[in-house]
C-alpha positions in Angstrom: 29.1 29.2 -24.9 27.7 30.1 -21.3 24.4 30.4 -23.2 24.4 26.4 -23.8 25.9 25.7 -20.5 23.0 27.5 -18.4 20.1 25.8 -21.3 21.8 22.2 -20.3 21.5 23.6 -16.8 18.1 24.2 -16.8 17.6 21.1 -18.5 19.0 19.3 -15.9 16.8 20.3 -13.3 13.7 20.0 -15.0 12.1 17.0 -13.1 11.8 13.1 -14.8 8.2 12.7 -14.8 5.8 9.5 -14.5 2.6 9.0 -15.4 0.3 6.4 -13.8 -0.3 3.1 -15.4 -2.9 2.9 -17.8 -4.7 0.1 -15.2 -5.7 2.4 -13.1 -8.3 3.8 -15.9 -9.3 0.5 -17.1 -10.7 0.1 -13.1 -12.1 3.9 -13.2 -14.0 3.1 -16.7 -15.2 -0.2 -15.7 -16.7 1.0 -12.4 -18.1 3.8 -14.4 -19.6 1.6 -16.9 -21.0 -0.9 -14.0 -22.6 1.6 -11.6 -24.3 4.0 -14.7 -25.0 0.9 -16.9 -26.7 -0.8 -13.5 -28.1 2.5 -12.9 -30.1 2.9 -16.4 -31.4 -0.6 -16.4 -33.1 0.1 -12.5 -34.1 3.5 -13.8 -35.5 2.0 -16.7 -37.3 -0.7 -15.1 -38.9 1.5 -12.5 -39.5 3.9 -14.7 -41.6 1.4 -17.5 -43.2 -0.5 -14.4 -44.9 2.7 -12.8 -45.5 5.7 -15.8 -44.8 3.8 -19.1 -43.0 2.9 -22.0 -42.2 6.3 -23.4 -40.7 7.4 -19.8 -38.6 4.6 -20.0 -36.5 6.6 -22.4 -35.3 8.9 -19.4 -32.8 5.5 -18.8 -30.7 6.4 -21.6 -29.4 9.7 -19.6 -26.9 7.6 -17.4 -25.6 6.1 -20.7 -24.9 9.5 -22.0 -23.1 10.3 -19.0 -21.4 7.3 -19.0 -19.9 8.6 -22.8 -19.1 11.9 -21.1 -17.7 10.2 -17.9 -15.5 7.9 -20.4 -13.8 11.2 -21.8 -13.4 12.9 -18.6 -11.9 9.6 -16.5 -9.0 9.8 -19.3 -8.3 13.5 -19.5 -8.5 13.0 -15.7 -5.7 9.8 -15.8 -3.8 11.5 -18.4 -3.1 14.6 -15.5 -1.6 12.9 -13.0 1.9 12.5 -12.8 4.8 12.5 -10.0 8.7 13.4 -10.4 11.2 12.0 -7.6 14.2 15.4 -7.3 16.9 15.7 -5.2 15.6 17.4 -2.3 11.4 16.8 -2.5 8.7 14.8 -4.4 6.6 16.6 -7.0 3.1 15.4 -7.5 0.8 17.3 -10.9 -2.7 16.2 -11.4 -6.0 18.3 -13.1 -7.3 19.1 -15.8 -9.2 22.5 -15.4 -8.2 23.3 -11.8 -4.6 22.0 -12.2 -2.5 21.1 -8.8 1.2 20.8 -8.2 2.0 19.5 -4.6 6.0 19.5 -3.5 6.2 17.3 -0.5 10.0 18.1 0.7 11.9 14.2 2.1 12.5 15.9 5.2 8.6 16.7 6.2 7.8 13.4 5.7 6.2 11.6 8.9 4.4 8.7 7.0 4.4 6.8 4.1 1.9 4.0 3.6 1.0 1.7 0.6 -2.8 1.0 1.1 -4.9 -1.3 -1.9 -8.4 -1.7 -1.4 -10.2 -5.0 -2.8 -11.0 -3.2 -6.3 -7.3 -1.7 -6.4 -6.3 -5.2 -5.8 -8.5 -7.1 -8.2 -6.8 -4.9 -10.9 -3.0 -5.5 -9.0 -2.9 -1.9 -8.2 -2.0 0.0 -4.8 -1.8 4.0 -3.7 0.7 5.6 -1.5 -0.4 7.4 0.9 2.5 10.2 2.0 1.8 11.9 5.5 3.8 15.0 6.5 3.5 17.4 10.2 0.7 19.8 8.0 -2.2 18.1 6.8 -2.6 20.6 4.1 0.2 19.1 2.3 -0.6 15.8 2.6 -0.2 13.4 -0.7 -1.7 10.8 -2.6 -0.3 8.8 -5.6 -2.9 6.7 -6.7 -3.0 3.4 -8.9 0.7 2.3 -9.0 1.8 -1.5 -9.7 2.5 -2.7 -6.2 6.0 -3.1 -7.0 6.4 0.4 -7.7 4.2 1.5 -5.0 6.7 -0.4 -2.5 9.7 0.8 -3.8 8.1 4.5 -4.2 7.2 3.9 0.1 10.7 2.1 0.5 13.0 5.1 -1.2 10.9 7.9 0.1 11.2 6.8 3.6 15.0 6.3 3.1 15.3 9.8 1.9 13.2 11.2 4.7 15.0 10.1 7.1 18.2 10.8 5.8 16.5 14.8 5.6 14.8 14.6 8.7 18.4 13.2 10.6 20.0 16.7 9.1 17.4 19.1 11.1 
């Protein structure tokens, strides 16, 4: 039986993760789509006015890496994930160079919700956590604004609850 109590154990302690909401791709693919697609018709253009039709072709190379870009953006959205624990807040993202970033409640200094005006066009916000070493320093980006604020309002609680302890 103390086999089943230590696998409910572990269990236990393996963190609740979130993923990010799937707006936060829709505004990564749109601005991908916008800046190549603007990109291939200027290219184009330039390219037909001064050496010709046939070099016009060379436009079609932003499309093709607005395909691969596509792909990449949701492999990229699907790696990113955070998990609240007890004592510190885990934060996973990559795809090929993956990173895992532990920010413990009582090393955080600063927690700030920013939204720029495309994050806010799409009702999305980032928070922004700030601790004494720059090096571990964290960023959740694309939350609702309602979870971004409760994420800000709960972490601070919690830090300085921890920090209060030292």
């Amino acid at each position: 039986m103390e086999t089943g109590t230590a696998a409910h154990d572990d269990a236990a302690r393996e963190p609740v993760w979130t993923g990010l909401p799937p707006g936060l791709l829709k505004m990564r693919r749109l601005l991908l789509v916008v800046w190549l697609g603007l990109l291939a018709v200027v290219l184009g253009t330039l390219l037909n006015l001064f050496a010709g039709p046939a070099w016009a072709a060379f436009a079609l190379l932003p499309l093709a890496l607005t395909a691969w870009g596509w792909v990449l953006l949701g492999r990229n959205w699907r790696s990113w994930r955070y998990a609240e624990r007890a004592d510190d807040l885990l934060i996973s993202r990559g795809v090929l160079w993956h990173h895992e970033t532990i920010v413990p409640y009582g090393r955080m200094q600063l927690v700030e919700v920013t939204s720029g005006p495309v994050e806010r066009h799409f009702g999305l916000a980032s928070v922004q956590l700030h601790t004494a070493a720059a090096a571990t320093d964290a960023t959740i980006p694309g939350l609702v604004p309602a979870e971004a604020e409760r994420l800000r309002d709960r972490l601070t609680e919690l830090g300085e609850a921890r920090s209060a302890g030292l």
